[in-house]
C-alpha positions in Angstrom: -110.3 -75.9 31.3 -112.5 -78.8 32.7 -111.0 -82.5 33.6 -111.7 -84.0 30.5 -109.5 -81.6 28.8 -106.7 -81.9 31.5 -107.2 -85.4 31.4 -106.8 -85.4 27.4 -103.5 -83.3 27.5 -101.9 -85.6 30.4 -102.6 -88.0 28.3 -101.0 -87.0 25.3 -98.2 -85.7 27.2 -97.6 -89.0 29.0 -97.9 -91.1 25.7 -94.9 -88.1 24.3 -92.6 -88.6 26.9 -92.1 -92.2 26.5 -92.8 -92.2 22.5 -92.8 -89.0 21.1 -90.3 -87.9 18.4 -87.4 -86.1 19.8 -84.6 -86.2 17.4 -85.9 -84.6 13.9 -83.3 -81.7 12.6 -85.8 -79.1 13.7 -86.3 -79.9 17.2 -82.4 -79.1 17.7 -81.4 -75.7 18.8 -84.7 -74.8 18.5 -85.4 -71.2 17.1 -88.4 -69.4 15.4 -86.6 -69.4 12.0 -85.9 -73.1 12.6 -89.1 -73.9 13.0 -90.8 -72.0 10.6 -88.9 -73.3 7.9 -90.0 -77.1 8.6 -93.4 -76.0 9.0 -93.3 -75.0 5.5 -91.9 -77.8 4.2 -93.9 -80.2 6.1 -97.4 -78.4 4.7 -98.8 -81.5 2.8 -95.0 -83.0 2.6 -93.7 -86.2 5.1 -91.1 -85.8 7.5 -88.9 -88.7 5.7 -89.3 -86.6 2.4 -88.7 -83.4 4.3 -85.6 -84.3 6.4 -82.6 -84.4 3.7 -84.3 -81.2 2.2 -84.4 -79.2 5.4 -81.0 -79.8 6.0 -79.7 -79.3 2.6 -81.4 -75.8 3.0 -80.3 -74.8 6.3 -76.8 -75.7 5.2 -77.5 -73.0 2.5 -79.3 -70.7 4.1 -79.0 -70.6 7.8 -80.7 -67.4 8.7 -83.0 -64.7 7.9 -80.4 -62.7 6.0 -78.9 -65.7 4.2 -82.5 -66.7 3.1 -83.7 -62.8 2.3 -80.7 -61.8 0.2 -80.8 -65.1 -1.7 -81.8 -65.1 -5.1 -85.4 -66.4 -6.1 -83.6 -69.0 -8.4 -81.3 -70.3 -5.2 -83.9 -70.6 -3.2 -86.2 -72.7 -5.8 -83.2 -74.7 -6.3 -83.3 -75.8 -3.3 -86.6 -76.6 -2.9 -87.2 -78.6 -6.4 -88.5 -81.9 -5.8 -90.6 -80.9 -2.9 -93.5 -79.6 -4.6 -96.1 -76.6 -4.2 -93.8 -73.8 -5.2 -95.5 -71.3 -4.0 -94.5 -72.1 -0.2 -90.7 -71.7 -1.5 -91.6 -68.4 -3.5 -94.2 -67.1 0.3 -91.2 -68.3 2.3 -88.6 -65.8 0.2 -91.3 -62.9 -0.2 -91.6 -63.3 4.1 -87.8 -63.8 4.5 -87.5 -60.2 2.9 -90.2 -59.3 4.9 -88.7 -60.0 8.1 -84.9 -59.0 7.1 -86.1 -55.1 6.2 -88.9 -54.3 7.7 -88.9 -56.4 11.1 -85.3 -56.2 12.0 -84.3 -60.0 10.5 -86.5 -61.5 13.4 -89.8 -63.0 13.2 -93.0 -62.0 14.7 -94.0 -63.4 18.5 -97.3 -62.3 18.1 -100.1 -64.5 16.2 -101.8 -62.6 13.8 -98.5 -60.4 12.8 -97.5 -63.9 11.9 -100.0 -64.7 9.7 -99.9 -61.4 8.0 -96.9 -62.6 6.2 -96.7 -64.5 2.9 -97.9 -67.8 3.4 -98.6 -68.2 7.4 -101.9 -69.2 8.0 -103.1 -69.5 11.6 -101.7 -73.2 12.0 -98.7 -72.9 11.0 -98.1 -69.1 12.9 -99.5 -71.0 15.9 -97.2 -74.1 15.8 -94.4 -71.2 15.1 -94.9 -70.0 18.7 -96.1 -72.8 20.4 -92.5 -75.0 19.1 -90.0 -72.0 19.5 -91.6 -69.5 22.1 -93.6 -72.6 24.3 -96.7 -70.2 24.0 -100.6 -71.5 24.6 -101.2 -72.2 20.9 -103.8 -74.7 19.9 -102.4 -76.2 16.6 -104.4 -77.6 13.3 -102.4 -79.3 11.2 -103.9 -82.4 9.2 -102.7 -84.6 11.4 -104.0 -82.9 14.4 -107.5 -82.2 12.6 -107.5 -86.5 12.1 -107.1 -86.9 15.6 -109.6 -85.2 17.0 -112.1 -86.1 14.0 -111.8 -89.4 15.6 -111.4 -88.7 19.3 -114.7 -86.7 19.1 -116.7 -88.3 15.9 -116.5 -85.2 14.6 -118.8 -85.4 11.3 -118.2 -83.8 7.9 -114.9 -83.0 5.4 -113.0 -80.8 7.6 -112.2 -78.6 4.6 -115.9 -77.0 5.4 -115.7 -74.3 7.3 -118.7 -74.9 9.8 -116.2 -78.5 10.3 -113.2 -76.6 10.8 -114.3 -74.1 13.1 -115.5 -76.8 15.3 -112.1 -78.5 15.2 -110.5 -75.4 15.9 -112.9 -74.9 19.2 -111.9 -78.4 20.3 -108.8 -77.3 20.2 -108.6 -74.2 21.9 -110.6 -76.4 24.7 -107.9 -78.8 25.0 -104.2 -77.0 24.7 -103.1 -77.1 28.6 -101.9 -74.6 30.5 -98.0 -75.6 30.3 -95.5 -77.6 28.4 -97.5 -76.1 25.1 -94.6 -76.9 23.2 -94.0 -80.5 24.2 -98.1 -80.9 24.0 -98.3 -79.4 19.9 -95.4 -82.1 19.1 -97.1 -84.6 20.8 -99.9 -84.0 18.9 -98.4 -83.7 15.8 -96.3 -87.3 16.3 -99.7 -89.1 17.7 -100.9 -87.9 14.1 -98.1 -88.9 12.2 -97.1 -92.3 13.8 -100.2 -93.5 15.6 -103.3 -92.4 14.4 -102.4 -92.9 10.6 -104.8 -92.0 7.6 -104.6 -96.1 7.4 -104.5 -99.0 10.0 -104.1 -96.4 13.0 -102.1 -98.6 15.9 -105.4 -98.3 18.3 -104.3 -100.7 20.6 -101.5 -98.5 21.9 -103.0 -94.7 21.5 -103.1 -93.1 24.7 -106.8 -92.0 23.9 -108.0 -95.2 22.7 -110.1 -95.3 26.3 -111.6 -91.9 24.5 -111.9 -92.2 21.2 -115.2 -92.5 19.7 -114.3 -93.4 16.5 -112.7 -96.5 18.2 -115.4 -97.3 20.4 -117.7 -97.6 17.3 -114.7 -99.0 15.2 -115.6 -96.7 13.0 -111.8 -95.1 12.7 -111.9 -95.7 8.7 -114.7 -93.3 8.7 -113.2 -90.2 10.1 -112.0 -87.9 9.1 -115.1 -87.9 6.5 -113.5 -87.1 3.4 -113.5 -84.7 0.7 -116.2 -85.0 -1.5 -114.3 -86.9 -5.2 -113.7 -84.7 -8.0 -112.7 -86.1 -11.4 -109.6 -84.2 -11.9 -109.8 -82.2 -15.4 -107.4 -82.9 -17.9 -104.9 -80.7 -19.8 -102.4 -80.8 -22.3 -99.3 -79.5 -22.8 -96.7 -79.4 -26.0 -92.6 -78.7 -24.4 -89.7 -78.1 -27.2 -86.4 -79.9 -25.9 -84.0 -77.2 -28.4 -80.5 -77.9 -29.2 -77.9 -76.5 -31.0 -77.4 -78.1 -34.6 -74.0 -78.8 -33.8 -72.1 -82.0 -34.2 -69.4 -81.1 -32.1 -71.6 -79.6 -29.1 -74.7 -81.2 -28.5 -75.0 -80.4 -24.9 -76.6 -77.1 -24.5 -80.3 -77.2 -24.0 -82.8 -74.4 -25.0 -84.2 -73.1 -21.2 -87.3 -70.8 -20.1 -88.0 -69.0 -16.9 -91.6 -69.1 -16.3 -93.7 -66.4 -15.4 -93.5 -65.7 -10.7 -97.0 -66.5 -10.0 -99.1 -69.8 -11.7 -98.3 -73.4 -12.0 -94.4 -74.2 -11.8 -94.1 -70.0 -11.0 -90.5 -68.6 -11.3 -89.0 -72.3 -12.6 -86.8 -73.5 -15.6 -88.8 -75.0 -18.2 -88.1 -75.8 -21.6 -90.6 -74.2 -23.8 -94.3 -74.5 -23.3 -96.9 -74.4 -25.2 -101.1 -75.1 -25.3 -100.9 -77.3 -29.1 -98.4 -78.2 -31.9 -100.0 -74.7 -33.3 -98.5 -72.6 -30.9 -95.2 -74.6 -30.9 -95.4 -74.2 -34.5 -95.5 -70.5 -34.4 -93.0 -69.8 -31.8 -90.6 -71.5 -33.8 -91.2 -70.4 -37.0 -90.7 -66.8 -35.2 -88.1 -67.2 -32.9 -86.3 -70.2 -34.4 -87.0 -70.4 -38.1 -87.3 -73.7 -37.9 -90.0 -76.6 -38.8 -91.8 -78.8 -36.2 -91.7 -81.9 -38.6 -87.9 -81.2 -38.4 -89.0 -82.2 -34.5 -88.5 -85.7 -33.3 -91.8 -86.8 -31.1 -89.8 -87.8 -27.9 -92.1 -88.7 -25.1 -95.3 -88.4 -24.2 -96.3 -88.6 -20.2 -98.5 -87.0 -17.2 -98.0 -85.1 -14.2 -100.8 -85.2 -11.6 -101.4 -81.8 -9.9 -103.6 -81.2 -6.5 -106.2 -80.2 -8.8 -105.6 -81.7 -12.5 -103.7 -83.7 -14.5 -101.1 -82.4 -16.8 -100.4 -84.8 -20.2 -97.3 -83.6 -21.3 -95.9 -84.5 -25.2 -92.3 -83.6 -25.8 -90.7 -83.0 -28.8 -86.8 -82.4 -29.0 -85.3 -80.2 -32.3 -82.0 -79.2 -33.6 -81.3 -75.6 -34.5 -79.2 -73.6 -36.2 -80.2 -70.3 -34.9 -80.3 -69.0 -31.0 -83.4 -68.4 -29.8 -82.4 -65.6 -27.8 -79.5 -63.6 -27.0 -78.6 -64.5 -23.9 -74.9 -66.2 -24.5 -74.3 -69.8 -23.6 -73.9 -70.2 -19.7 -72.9 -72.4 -17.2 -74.8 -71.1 -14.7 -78.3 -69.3 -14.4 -78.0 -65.4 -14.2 -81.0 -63.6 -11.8 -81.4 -61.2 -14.7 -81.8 -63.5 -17.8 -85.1 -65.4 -18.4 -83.8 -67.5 -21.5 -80.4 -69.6 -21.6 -78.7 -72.0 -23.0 -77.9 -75.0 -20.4 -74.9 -76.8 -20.3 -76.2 -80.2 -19.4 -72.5 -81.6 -18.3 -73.0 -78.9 -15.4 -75.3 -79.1 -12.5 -78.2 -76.6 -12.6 -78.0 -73.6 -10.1 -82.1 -73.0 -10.7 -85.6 -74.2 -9.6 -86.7 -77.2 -12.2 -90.1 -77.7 -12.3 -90.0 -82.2 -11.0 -91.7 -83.4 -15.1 -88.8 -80.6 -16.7 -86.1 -82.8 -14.2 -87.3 -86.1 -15.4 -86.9 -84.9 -19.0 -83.6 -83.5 -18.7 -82.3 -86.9 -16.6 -83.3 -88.3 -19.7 -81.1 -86.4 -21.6 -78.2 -86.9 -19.8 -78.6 -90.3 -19.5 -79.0 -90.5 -23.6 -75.7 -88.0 -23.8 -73.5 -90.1 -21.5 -74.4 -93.2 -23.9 -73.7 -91.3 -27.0 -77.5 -91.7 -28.0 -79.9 -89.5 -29.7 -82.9 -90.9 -27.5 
């Protein structure tokens, strides 16, 4: 390592040990499992989002086992709200992983990290580095924004010929020692200094270094991502309940399919047009879609498009499935009947939430909506 490098990890490290963040959930009684479960949930999450979750979830599942002998809809439970399902769905996959085939402990080796559902090499790095102290250089988007404007490093740093200089830089700088205490500090100088907006220049340890500064061209860096205009879609749900005066508290509910968009999730039923709607219930429900009251219409941005959702609610007469009325969600059923005076015990996709907090809201009142 030359003495730039040591000089940019004292740095960092001196700035840490007077400011750094020492008190989130995950940083006590450290362990791998610990740690790997808030690196998940902070993967494009914030830590004041991610902090009631996290301990909601260890509360539930505090280990390996707890967490591999779950069921998929406890798990998603637990994570709806937090978005990108998959992680939730990669975590469980891994947990089982881990529980029968590694002995219920994780990896301390990089890349048999990373061959498990949903490590990449940041996050199997920071993994290590957090809970094993091991020389890990870390890439996180907060570390890749530091460095884009420590070293004017030029481009998107989704592009891989970017990337892989970000991760050289990095490998230059991790120090020999305190590699824990140095990928934390890198990660907080991210977080609470060098923010996406209005970084706090004048009290960054490697203001002195920064290029970006020097040129005060921080707005510039990281460059980023070339826009898209997100494509649109559309998206007809069926809010179904049963035609009964005395009961009108059980909602019509859907498991979706493991892999795709909202993947293992409650929904209410879900179609591409009012032609498709039109035939499920005819099929399933004998029942008429101008017997449907239109009751919202709304969207739901996604990373990469833009859902437009139109809702229409419908009274039946007969069940759309056999599955008896429940209080609770059973692993082995994907169709139910909901009691909305209970609380859920699945994953709810966040737009199928909103909807059904509208329902409750309009049952409480004694409304029809």
């Amino acid at each position: 390592m030359n003495a730039k490098s040591v000089t940019f990890a004292e740095k960092v490290l001196g700035w840490f040990d007077e400011h750094g963040r020492k008190d989130l959930p995950w940083q006590q009684d450290i362990n791998p499992y610990r740690v790997w479960i808030s690196e998940i949930m902070l993967q494009q999450t914030q830590v004041k989002t991610v902090i009631p979750y996290y301990h909601k979830f260890m509360s539930a599942f505090p280990d390996i086992k707890s967490l591999a002998t779950a069921p998929q809809d406890e798990v998603l439970k637990h994570w709806s709200g937090l978005g990108y399902y998959a992680r939730a769905r990669n975590m469980h996959k891994a947990a089982k992983i881990i529980y029968t085939e590694l002995a219920g402990k994780l990896p301390n080796n990089l890349q048999e990290l990373q061959d498990l559902p949903g490590i990449g090499r940041s996050t199997a790095a920071a993994i290590l580095s957090l809970s094993h102290n091991q020389k890990q250089p870390i890439l996180d988007g907060n570390v890749k924004r530091v460095l884009c404007r420590v070293f004017a490093v030029q481009g998107w740093p989704g592009q891989s010929g970017v990337l892989k200089k970000l991760w050289s830089i990095a490998e230059e700088l991790v120090p020999d020692n305190r590699n824990a205490d140095y990928t934390q500090a890198m990660m907080d100088l991210g977080a609470t200094l060098c923010t996406r907006s209005n970084p706090s220049c004048q009290v960054c340890p490697l203001r002195a270094d920064c290029l970006a500064h020097i040129q005060g061209e921080q707005s510039t860096f990281p460059q980023r991502k070339p826009k898209k205009v997100l494509p649109e879609r559309h998206t007809v749900m069926l809010l179904i309940q049963k035609n009964d005066s005395q009961d009108t508290s059980h909602i019509f509910m859907e498991k979706r399919p493991p892999v795709g968009i909202w993947g293992g999730l409650w929904c209410f039923p879900q179609f591409e047009n009012i032609t498709a709607a039109q035939e499920w219930l005819t099929i399933n429900v004998g029942a008429e879609l101008n017997d449907a009251t239109s009751y919202t219409r709304f969207s739901h941005t996604f990373s990469h498009f833009k859902l437009h959702i139109e809702a229409h609610k419908i009274s039946v007469l007969k069940i759309p499935c056999e599955t008896p009325i429940k209080l609770a969600v059973a692993e082995s059923s994907d169709r139910l009947w909901y009691n909305t005076e209970t609380n859920f015990e699945g994953g709810l996709a966040a737009p199928v939430q909103q909807l059904l907090n509208r329902l409750k809201k309009e049952q409480s009142n004694g409304t029809n909506g």
